[in-house]
C-alpha positions as a LaTeX table, in Angstrom:
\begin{tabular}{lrrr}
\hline
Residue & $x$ (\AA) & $y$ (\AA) & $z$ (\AA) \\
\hline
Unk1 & 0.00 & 0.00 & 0.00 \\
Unk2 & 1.58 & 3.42 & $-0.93$ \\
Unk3 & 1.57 & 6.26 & 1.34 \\
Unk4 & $-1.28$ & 8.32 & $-0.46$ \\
Unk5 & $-3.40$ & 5.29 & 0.15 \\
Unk6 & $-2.06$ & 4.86 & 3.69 \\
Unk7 & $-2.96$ & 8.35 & 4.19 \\
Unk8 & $-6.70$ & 8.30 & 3.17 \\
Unk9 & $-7.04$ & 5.21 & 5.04 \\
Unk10 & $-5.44$ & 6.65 & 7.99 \\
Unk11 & $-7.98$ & 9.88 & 7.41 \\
Unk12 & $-11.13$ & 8.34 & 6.62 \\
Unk13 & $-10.60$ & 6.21 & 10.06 \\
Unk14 & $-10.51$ & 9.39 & 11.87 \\
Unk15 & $-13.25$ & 10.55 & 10.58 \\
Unk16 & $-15.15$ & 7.38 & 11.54 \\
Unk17 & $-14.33$ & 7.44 & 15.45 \\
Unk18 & $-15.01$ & 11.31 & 15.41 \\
Unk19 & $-18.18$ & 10.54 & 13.93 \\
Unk20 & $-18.85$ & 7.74 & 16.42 \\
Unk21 & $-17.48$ & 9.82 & 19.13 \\
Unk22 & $-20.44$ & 12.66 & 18.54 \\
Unk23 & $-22.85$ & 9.88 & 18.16 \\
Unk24 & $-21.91$ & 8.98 & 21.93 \\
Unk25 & $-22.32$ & 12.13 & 23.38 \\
Unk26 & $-25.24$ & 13.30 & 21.52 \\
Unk27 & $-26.99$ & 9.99 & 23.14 \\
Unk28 & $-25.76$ & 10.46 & 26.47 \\
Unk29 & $-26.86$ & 13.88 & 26.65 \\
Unk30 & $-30.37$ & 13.13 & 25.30 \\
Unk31 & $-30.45$ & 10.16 & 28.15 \\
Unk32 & $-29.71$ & 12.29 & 31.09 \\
Unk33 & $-30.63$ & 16.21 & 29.86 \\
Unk34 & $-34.03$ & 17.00 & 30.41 \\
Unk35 & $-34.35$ & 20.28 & 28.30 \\
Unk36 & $-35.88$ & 23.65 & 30.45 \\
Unk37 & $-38.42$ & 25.58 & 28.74 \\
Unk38 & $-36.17$ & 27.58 & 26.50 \\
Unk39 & $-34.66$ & 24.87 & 25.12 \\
Unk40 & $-37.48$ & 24.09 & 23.41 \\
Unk41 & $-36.24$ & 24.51 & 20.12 \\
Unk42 & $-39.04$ & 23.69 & 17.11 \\
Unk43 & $-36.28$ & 23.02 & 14.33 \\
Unk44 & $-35.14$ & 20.03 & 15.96 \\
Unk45 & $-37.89$ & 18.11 & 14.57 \\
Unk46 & $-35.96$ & 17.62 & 11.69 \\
Unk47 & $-38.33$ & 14.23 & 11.12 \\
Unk48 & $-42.06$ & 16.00 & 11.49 \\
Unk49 & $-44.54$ & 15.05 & 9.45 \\
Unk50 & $-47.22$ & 18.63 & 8.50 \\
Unk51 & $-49.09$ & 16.75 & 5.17 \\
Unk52 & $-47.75$ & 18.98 & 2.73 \\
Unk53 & $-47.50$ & 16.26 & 0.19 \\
Unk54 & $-50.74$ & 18.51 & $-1.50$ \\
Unk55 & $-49.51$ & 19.89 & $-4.43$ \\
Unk56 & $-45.91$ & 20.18 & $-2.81$ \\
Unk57 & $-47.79$ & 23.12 & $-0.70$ \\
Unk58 & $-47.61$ & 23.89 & 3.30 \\
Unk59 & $-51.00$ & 23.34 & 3.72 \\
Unk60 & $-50.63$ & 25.48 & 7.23 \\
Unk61 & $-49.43$ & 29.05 & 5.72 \\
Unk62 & $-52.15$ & 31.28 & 4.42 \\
Unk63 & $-54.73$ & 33.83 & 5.08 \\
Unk64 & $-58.51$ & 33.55 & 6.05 \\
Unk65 & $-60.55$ & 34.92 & 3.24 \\
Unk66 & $-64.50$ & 35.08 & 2.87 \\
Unk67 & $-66.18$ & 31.94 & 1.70 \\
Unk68 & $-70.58$ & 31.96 & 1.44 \\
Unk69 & $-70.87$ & 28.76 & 0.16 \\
Unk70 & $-69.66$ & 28.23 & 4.04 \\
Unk71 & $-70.85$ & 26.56 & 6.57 \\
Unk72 & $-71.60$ & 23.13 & 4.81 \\
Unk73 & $-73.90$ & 22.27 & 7.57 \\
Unk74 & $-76.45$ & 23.87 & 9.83 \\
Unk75 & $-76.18$ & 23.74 & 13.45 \\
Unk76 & $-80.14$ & 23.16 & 13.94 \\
Unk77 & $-79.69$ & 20.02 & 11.30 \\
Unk78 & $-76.52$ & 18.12 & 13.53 \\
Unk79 & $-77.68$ & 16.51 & 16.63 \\
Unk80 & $-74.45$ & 16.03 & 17.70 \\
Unk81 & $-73.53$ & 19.25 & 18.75 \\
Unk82 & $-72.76$ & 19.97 & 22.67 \\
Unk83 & $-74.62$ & 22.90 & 23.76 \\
Unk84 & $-71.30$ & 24.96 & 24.69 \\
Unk85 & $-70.24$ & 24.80 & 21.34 \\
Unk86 & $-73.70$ & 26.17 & 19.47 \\
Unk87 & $-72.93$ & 29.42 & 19.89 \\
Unk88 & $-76.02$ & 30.16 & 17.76 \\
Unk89 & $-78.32$ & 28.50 & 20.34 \\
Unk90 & $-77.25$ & 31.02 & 22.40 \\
Unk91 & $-77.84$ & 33.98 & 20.84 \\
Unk92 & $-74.88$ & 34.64 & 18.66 \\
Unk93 & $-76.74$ & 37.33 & 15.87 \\
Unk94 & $-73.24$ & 38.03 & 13.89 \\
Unk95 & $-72.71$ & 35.15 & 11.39 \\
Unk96 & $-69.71$ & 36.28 & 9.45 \\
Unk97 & $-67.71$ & 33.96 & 11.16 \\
Unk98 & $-69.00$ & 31.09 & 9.72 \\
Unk99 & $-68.15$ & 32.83 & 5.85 \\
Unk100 & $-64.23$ & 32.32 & 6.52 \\
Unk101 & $-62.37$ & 29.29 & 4.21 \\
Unk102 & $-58.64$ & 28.91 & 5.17 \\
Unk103 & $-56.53$ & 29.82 & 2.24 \\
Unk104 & $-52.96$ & 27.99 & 1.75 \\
Unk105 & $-50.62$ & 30.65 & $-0.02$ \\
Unk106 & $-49.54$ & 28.32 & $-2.82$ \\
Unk107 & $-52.37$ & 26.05 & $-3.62$ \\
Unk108 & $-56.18$ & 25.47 & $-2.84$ \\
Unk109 & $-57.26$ & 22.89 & $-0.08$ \\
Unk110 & $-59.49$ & 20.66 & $-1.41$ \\
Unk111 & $-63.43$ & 21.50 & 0.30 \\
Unk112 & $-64.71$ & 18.73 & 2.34 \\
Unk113 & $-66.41$ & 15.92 & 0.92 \\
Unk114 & $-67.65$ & 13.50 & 3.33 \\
Unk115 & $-68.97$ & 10.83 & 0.89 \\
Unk116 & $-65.28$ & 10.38 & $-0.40$ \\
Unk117 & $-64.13$ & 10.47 & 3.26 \\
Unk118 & $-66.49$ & 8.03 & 4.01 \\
Unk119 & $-65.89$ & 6.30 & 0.96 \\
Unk120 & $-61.97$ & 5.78 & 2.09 \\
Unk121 & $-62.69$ & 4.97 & 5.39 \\
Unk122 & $-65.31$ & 2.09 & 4.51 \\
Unk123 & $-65.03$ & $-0.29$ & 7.12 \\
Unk124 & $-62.52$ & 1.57 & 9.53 \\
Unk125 & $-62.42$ & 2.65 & 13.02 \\
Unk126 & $-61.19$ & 6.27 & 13.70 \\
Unk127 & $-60.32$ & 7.61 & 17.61 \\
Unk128 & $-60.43$ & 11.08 & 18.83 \\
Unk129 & $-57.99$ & 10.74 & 21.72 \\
Unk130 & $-57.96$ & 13.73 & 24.18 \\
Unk131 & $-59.67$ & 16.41 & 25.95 \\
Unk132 & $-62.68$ & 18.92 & 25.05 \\
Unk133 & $-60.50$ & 20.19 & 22.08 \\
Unk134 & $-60.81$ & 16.76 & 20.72 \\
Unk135 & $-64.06$ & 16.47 & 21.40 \\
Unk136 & $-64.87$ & 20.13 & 19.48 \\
Unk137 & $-62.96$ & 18.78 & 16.54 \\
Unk138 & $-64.92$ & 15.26 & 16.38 \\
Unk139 & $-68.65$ & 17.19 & 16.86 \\
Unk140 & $-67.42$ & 18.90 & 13.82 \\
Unk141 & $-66.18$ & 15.81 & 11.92 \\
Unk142 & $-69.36$ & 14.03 & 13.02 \\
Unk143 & $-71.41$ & 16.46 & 11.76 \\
Unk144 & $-69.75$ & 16.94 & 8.54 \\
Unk145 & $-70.20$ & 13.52 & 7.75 \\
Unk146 & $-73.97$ & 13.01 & 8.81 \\
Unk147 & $-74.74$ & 16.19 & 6.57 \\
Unk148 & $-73.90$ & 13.37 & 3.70 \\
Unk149 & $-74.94$ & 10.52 & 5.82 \\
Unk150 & $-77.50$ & 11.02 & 8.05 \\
Unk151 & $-77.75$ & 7.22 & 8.84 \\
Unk152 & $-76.08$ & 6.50 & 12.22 \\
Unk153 & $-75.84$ & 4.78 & 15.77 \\
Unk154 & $-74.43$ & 6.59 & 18.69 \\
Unk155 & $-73.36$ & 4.74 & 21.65 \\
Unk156 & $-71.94$ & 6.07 & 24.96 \\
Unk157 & $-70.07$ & 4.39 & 28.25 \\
Unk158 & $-67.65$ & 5.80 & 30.37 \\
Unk159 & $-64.71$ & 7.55 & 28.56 \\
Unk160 & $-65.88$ & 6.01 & 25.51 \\
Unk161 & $-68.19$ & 7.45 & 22.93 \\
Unk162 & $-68.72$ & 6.26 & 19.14 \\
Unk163 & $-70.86$ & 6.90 & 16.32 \\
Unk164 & $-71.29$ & 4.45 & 13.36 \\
Unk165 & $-72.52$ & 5.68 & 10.33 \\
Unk166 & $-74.31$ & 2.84 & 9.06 \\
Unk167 & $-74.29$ & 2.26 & 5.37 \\
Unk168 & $-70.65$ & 2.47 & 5.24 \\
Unk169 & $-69.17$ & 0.55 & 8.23 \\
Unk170 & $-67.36$ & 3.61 & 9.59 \\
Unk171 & $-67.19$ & 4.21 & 13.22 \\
Unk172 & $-65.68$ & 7.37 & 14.92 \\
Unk173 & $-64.56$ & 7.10 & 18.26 \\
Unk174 & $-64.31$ & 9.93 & 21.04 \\
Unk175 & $-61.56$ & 8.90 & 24.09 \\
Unk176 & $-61.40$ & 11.34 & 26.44 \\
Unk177 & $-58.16$ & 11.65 & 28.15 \\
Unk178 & $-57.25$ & 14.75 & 29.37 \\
Unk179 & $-53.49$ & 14.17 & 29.59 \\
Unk180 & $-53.04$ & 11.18 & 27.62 \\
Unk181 & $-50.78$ & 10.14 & 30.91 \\
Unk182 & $-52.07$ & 8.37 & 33.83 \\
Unk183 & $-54.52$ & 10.36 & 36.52 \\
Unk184 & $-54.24$ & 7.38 & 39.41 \\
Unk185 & $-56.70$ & 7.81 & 42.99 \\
Unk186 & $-53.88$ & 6.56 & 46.05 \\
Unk187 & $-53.95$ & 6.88 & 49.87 \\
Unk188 & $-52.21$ & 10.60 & 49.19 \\
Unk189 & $-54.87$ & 12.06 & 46.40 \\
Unk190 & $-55.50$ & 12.14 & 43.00 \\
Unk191 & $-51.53$ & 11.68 & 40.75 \\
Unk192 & $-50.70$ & 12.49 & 37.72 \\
Unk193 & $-48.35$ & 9.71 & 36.33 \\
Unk194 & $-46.33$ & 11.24 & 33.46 \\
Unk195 & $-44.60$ & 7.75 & 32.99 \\
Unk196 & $-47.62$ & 5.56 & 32.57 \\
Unk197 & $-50.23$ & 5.20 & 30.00 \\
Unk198 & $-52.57$ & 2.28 & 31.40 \\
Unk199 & $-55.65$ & 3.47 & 29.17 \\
Unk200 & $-53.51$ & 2.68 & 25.61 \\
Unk201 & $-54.86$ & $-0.71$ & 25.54 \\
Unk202 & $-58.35$ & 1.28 & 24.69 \\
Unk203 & $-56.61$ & 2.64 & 21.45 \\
Unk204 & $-55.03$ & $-0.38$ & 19.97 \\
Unk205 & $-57.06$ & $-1.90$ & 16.62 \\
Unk206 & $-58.05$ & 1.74 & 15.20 \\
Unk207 & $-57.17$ & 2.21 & 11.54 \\
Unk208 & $-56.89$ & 6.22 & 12.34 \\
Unk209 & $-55.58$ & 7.74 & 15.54 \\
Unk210 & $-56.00$ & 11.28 & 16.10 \\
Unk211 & $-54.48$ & 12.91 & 19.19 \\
Unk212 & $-54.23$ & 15.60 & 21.52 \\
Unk213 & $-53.18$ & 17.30 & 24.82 \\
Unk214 & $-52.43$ & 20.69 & 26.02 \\
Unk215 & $-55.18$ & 22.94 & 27.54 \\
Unk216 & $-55.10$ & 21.29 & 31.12 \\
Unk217 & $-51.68$ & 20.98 & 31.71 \\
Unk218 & $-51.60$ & 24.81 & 32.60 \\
Unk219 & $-54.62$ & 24.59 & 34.82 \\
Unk220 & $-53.95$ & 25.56 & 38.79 \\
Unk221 & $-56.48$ & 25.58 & 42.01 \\
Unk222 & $-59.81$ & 24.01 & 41.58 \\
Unk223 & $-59.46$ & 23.59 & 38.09 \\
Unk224 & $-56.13$ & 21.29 & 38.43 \\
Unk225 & $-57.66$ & 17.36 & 38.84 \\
Unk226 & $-54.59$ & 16.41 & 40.22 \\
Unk227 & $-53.23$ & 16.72 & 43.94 \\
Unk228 & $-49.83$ & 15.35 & 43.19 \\
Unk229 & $-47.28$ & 14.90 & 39.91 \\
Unk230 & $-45.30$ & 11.53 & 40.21 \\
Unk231 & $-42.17$ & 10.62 & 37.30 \\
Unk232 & $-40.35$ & 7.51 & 38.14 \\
Unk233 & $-39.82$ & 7.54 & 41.93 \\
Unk234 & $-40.17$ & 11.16 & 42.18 \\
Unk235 & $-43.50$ & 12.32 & 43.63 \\
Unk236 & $-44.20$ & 16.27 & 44.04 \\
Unk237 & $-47.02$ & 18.63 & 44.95 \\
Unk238 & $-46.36$ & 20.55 & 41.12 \\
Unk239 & $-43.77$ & 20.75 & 38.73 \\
Unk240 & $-42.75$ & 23.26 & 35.33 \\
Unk241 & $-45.81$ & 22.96 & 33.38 \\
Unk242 & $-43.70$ & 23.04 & 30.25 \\
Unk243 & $-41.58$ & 20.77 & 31.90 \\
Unk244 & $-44.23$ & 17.84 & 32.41 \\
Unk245 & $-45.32$ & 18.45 & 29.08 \\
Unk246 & $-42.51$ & 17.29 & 27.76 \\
Unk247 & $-42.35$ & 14.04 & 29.78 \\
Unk248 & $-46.00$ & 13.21 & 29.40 \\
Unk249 & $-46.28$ & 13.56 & 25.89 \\
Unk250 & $-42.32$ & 11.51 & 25.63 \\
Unk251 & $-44.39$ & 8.65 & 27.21 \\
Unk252 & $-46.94$ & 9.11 & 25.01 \\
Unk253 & $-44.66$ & 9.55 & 21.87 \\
Unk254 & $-43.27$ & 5.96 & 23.62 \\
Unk255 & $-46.10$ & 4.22 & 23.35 \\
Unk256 & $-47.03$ & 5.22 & 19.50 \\
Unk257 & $-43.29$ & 3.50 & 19.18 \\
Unk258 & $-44.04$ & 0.53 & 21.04 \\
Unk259 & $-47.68$ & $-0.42$ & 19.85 \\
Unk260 & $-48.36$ & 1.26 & 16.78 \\
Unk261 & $-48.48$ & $-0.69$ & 13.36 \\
Unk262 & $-47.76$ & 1.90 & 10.46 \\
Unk263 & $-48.85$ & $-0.30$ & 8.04 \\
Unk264 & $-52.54$ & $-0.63$ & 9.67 \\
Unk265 & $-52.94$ & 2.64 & 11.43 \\
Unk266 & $-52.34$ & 6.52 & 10.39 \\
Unk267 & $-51.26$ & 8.58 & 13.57 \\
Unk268 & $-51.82$ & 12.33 & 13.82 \\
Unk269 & $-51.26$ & 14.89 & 16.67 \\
Unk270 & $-53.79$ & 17.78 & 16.44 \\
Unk271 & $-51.74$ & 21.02 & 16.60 \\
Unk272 & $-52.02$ & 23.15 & 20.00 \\
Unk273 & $-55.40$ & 24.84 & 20.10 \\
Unk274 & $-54.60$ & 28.86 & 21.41 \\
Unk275 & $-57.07$ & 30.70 & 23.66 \\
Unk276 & $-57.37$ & 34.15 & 23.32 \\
Unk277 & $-57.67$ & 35.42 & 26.71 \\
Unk278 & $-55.49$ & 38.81 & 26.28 \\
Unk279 & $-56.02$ & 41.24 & 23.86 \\
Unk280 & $-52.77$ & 42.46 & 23.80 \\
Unk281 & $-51.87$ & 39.42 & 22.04 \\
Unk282 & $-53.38$ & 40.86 & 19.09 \\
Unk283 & $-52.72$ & 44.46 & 19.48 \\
Unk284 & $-56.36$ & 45.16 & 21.03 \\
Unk285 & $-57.45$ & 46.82 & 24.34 \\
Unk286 & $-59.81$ & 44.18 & 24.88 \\
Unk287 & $-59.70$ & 41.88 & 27.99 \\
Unk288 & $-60.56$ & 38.91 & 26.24 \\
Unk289 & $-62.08$ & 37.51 & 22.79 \\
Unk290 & $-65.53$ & 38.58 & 23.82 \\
Unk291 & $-67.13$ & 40.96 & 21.19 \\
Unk292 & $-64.48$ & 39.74 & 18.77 \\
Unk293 & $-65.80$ & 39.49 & 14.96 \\
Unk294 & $-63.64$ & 39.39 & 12.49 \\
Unk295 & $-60.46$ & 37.09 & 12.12 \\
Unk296 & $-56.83$ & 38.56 & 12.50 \\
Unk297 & $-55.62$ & 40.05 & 8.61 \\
Unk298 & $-52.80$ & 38.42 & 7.10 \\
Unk299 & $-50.81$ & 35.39 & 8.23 \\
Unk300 & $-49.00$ & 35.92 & 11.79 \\
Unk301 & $-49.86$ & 36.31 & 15.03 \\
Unk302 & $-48.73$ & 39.15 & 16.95 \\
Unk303 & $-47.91$ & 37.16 & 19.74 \\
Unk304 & $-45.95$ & 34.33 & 18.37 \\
Unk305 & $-46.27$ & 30.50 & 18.43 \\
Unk306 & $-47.06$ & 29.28 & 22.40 \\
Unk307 & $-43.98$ & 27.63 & 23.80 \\
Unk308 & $-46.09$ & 24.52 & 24.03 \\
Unk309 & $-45.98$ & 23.78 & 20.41 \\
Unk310 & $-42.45$ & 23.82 & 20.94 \\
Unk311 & $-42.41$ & 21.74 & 22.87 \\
Unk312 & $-44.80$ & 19.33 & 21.01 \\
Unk313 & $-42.49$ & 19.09 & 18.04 \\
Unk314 & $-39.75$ & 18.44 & 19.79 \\
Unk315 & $-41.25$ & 15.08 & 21.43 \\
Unk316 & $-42.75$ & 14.45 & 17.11 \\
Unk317 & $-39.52$ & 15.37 & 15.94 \\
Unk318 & $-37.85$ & 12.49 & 18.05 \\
Unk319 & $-40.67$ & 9.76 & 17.20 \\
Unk320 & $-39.58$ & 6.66 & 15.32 \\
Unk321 & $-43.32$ & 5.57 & 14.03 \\
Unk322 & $-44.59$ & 8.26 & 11.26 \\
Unk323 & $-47.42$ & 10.46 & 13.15 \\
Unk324 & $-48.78$ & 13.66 & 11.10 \\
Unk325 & $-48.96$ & 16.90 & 12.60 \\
Unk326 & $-52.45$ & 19.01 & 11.82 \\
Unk327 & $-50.39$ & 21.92 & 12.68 \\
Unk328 & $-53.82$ & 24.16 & 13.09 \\
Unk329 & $-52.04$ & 26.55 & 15.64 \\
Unk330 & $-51.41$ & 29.85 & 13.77 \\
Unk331 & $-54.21$ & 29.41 & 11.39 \\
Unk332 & $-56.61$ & 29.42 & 15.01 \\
Unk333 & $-54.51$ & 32.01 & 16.63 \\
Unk334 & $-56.16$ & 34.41 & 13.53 \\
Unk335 & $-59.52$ & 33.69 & 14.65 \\
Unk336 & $-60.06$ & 35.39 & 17.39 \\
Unk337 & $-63.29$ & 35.40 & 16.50 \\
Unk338 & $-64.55$ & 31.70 & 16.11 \\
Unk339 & $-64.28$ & 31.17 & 19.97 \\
Unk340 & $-68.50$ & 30.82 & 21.86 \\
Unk341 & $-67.12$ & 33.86 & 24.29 \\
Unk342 & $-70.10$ & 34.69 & 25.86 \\
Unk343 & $-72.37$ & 32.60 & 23.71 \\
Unk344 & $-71.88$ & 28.84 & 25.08 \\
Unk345 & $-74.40$ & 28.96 & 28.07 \\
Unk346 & $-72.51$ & 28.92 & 30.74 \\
Unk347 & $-72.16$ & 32.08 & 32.54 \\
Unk348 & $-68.30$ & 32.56 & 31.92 \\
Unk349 & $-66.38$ & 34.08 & 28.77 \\
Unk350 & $-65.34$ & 30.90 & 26.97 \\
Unk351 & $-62.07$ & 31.85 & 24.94 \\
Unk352 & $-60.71$ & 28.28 & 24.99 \\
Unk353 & $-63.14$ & 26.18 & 22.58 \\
Unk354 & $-65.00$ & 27.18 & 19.29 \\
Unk355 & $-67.94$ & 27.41 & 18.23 \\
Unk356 & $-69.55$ & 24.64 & 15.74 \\
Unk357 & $-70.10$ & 25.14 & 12.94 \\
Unk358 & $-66.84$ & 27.00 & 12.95 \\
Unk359 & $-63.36$ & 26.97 & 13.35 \\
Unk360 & $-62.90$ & 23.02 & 13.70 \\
Unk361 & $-64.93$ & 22.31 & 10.28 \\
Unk362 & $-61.32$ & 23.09 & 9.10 \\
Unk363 & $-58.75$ & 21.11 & 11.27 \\
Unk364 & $-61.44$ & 18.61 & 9.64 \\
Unk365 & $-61.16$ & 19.68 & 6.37 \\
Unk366 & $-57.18$ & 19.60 & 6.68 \\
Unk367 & $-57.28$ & 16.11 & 8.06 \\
Unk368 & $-59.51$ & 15.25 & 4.75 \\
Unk369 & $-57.26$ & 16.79 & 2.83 \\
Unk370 & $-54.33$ & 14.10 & 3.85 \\
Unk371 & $-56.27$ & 10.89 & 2.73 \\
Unk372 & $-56.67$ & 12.29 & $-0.88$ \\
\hline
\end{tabular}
C-alpha cells in the first residue's frame, strides 16, 4: 500500500471514530438532559410530518378569506352538537364567522367531501384521543359527515363514545383523556403519572388515531384534577408545566413507538389549540375575545407560536413511528373570532373552545385533505 493510500485510510478512520465519538455524546446527553423551557427549540424536529404532500404546498401558511358557500352544515340540522359549542343556540346574531375558508398561499385545499371520506374509510375505526378540544374537533367531523350521511348509531359508556354511520361501516370514536398520561386515585390524592399510560390498551385496533393534549396541563387551584405529579420515583405537589409536558407527551410519543403498526394505522397529533384570553396578544385593548368578529388580517400572530408547540415538536420530531402533525395553531390564533365567548351557556367568557359550525370544520377539512 503506498503512502497516499495509507494516508486516506489513515484519514477516513478518523473521521469514523469522530463521527462515532459525537454519536456517543449526543446519546448520552439526550439520556440524562431534560431540556428547560427555552430549550425548546421547534427546528429540531428535523423528522415531522405537516401533510404537505398537497400539491408540494404547506398546507398550514395562508390567510382567512370570505367563503358563502360556508358553513356546509347547519347547526339546527346536527344533533351532535354539545350545547357549549352552538354558539347560535345562544344567541350569537353576527354570522360572518361562519363565511371564513382557510386559504394555503400556494395552492387550494381541497373543500370537504364527506362521501369520499367516508368512501376511504369504509369499514374503519377512527379515535379522537384527548380532551374537550378533541371532542370540538370530532362534533365537527361528526357532523360533517352526517350532513352526507344522516344514517347513524351513537353509543356512549364511560370515557368512551362512538358513532357508526351505518351504510358504510365507519365508526368514529371519542376517548377522552385529558393528559393522555395516567390520573391514578392513592392513599395521598388524586396523581398524575407522566410515565404511565394504562388506558392505551383502549386505542389499539383503530385504523386512524387522532391525538391531543395541552389545555389542562396549565390549569392551577380548583381547576387542576390532580393533587400530586409523580415521574419515576419522584413524587411532588407541582412541577414546570412546560416541563411535564414534555415528559407526558415523551411517554406518550413511547407508546405510538411501542404499539403502533404503520402499516394498519395513520397517527396524527392535532396542533395546539390557542385561547385568546389577552387582547394584547393581538394588538387590542380588549380583555378577552368577547365581542371579537372578524379574524386577524394576514398570516401571523402578533404574539408568536405558544412555547407549548415547541415543545410538542420536539417530542414528534424524536418519534420513530410516522405520526402527522395538523399543525392548526397559527391558522386558530387568527380567529379570534370563532371562539363561543359569551355565547356557550354557561355564565363565563369561553375563549378556549370554538364554536360549531366553525373553526374546527377546518382542522377537519385539513385532516380530509391528507387521505386524498
Amino acid at each position: 500500500m503506498d503512502f497516499c493510500c495509507q494516508r486516506r485510510c489513515l484519514t477516513l478512520t478518523g473521521v469514523i471514530f469522530l463521527l462515532h465519538l459525537h454519536l456517543f455524546f449526543a446519546v448520552t446527553l439526550a439520556k440524562t438532559q431534560v431540556p428547560l423551557s427555552s430549550s425548546y427549540n421547534i427546528s429540531s424536529a428535523s423528522r415531522l410530518f405537516r401533510g404537505r404532500g398537497l400539491l408540494g404546498c404547506d398546507l398550514y401558511k395562508g390567510k382567512w378569506v370570505v367563503d358563502n358557500s360556508n358553513p356546509i352544515y347547519a347547526a339546527s340540522s346536527c344533533p351532535f352538537i354539545d350545547s357549549e359549542f352552538d354558539c347560535l343556540k345562544h344567541g350569537r346574531s353576527d354570522t360572518q364567522y361562519l363565511k371564513y375558508s382557510w386559504q394555503p398561499d400556494s395552492c387550494n385545499l381541497p373543500r370537504f367531501n364527506g362521501l369520499d371520506l367516508l368512501s376511504k374509510w369504509k369499514g374503519k375505526k377512527v379515535m379522537f384521543v384527548g380532551d374537550s378540544l378533541s371532542e370540538n374537533m370530532w362534533e365537527s367531523l361528526a357532523c360533517l359527515l352526517h350532513e352526507s350521511a344522516p344514517k347513524t348509531t351513537r353509543q356512549h359508556m364511560d370515557s368512551l363514545t362512538s358513532l357508526t354511520f351505518q351504510d358504510y361501516g365507519v365508526t368514529l370514536y371519542l376517548y377522552r383523556s385529558t393528559y393522555l398520561v395516567d390520573i391514578v386515585k392513592e392513599n395521598i390524592g388524586r396523581v398524575l403519572k407522566l410515565d404511565s399510560i394504562q388506558g392505551g390498551d383502549a386505542w389499539k385496533g383503530m385504523d386512524v388515531l387522532v391525538f391531543n393534549s395541552w389545555h389542562w396541563w396549565t390549569h392551577t387551584g380548583r381547576l387542576q384534577p390532580w393533587d400530586y405529579v409523580q415521574y419515576g420515583s419522584t413524587l411532588s405537589k407541582d412541577m414546570d408545566r412546560l416541563e411535564a409536558y414534555f415528559k407526558g407527551m415523551t411517554t406518550w410519543a413511547r407508546w405510538v413507538d411501542l404499539n403502533v403498526n404503520p402499516s394498519k394505522t395513520k397517527v396524527f397529533f392535532q396542533g395546539i389549540s390557542p385561547s385568546h384570553y389577552k387582547g394584547k396578544e393581538w394588538g387590542s385593548s380588549s380583555k378577552n375575545c368577547n365581542g371579537e368578529v372578524k379574524p386577524i388580517e394576514g398570516s401571523t400572530y402578533p404574539a408568536g407560536l405558544p412555547e407549548a408547540q415547541g415543545v410538542l415538536k420536539k417530542v414528534l420530531g424524536n418519534l420513530q413511528k410516522p405520526v402527522y402533525l395538523l399543525d392548526i395553531t397559527t391558522l386558530s390564533q387568527l380567529r379570534k373570532d370563532a371562539h363561543p365567548s359569551s355565547y356557550g351557556g354557561g355564565s363565563g367568557v369561553d375563549c378556549s373552545h370554538w364554536c360549531l359550525p366553525g373553526l374546527p370544520d377546518t382542522w377537519n377539512q385539513l385532516l380530509y385533505a391528507t387521505f386524498i
